[in-house]
N, C-alpha and C positions, 0 to 999 in steps of 0.2 A: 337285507334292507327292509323287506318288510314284516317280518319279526321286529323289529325295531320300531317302525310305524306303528303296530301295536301297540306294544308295550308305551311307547308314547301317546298313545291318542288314549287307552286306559288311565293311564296316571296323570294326565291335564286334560281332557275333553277336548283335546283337539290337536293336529299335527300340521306343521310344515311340508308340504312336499314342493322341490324346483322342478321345474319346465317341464311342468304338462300339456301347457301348448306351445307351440311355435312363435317367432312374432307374426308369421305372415298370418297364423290362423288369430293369434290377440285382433292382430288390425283388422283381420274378417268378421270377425265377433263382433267389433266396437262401430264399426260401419256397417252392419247390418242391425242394431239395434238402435242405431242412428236413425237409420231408412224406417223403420218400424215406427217410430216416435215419430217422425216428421211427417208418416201417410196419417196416425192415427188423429194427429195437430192437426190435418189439411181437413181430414173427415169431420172433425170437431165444430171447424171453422162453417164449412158449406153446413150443417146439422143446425149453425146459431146455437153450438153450444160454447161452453166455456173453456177457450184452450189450454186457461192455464190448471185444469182439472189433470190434463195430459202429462201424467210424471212430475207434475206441479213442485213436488217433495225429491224430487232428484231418483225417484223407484218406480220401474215402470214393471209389470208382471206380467206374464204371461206371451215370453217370442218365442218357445218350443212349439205354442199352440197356431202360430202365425208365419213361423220361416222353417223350412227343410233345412237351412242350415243350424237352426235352433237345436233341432230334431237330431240331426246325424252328429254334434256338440255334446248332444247329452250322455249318447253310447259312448265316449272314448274310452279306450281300452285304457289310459293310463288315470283314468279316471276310475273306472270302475275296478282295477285292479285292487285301487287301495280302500275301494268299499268292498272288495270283498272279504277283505281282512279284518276291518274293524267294524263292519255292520252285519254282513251275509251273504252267503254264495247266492241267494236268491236277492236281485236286485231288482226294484222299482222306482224309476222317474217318477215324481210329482209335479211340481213345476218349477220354472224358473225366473230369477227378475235381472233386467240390471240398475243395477244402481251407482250414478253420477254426481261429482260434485263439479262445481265451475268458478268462474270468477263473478256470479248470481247466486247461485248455490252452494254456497259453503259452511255452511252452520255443520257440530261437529255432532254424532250419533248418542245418545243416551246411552246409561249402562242398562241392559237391559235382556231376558234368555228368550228364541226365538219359543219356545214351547207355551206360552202364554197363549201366542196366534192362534196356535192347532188345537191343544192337547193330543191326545191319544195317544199311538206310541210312538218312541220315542225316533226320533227323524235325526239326520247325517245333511248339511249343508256345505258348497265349496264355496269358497271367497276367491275368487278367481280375479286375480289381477289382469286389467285388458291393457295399463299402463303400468309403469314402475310407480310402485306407491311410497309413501316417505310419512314422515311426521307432519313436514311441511306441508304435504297435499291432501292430507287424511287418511292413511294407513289404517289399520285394524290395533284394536288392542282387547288381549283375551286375560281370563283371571281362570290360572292353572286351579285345575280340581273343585273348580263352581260343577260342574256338569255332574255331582253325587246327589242334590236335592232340587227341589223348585223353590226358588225364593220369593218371597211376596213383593210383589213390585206397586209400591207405593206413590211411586213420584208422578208431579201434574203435568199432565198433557196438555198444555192451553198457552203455547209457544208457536201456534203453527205450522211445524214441523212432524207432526205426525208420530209416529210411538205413542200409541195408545198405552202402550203397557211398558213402564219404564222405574228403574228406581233412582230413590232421591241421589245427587252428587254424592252430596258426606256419606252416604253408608258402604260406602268401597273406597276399600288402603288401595291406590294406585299404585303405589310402589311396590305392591305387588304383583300388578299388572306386568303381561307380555306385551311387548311392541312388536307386529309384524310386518316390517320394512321387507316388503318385497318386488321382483323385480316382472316386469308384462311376463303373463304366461307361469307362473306358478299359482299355488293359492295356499288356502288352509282350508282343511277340514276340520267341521266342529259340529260338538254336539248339541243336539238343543235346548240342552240346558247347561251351556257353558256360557258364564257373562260374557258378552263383550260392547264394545263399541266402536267410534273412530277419531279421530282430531279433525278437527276444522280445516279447510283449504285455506291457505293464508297464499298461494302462488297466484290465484288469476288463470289459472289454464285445468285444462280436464283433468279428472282422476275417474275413472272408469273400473267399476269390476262387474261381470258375473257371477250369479250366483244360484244353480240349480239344488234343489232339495231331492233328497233321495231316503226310501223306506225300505223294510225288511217285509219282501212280497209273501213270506209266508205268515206276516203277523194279521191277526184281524184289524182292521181299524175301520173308524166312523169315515161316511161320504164326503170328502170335501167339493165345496163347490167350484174352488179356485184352479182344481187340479184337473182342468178340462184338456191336459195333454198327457195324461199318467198312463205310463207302458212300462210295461216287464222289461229291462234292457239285458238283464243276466239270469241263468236261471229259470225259473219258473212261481208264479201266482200258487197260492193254495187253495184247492178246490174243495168239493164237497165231497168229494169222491177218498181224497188222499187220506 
């Protein structure tokens, strides 16, 4: 099985994997990022700041750094098994978001490769379904074997919606796009420079994923500042020493 996961996630920049979490642990997940968003809304609120700053864009960042169950989410062994195969026996958390659409928030995700954000090197992200996702509610949709180069991301940001760094519609054949219709508690792993995006919520009710970022602890890379939860979870960090 996971010789196969390999060879899949080399040859499309990213793989399928089912039921990596439980539903009882999805509805764990999706109601404590819930509770997260609504203390950090209520703080907002008493601050006379602006609530709708708070995940505004349906992406809220950083619950590993703010919930133990973030934290103990991140290590899953059926999680890191399959980064151990297609990243490295030496595994590092970065951080993680989740990201929501509703019957408010439905607009559908640009095409667009998460390595834009970061640079450095090259990062492993899981799209972790907290519900079953569909076409209908905004699903994922990936473009096999984008993850060999960085593409120039040309398209305007000045929708509202956030993606700074997106490319134009017309310059991606859909049809060659993957649909990934999956059910709570599975996800995909992708590379960060594998295109993807999502469809629109056209249902009126949640669609919920997680989505924690993970690096190869023996690579050097530049400080991020966003990654105020980054632990060794497998593995070991490379020292000065080694």
């Amino acid at each position: 099985m996971l010789p196969k996961i390999r060879n899949t996630f080399t040859e499309n920049g990213f793989v399928i994997v089912s039921k990596i979490l439980t539903h009882q642990e999805s509805q764990l997940l999706k109601a404590e990022g819930q509770a997260l968003i609504d203390t950090a809304k209520h703080k907002a609120l008493e601050a006379g700041q602006n609530v709708r700053d708070i995940a505004g864009h349906g992406v809220y960042v950083g619950l590993a750094a703010q919930s133990q169950i973030f934290r103990n989410a991140v290590k899953n062994e059926k999680i890191l098994d399959v980064l151990q195969v297609i990243l490295s026996p030496n595994i590092e958390f970065l951080s993680d978001k989740a990201v929501f659409k509703s019957h408010q928030i439905n607009f559908e995700s640009p095409w667009h490769q998460d390595w834009h954000y970061w640079h450095g090197s090259h990062k492993i992200s899981v799209w972790i379904a907290l519900d079953d996702t569909t076409v209908e509610n905004g699903c994922l949709k990936l473009f096999p074997g984008s993850h060999k180069s960085a593409i120039i991301h040309n398209g305007e940001a000045n929708d509202g919606y956030g993606f700074g760094h997106r490319l134009q519609p017309d310059t991606v054949d859909e049809s060659k796009a993957i649909t990934a219709e999956i059910s709570a508690g599975s996800g995909v792993f992708f590379h960060d420079l594998t295109l993807h995006a999502s469809y629109p919520n056209r249902t009126g009710a949640d669609r919920w994923v997680w989505i924690p970022t993970y690096r190869d602890a023996q690579i050097e890379d530049p400080p991020y500042s966003w990654a105020t939860a980054a632990t060794v979870v497998r593995g070991k960090k490379k020292t000065n020493t080694d």
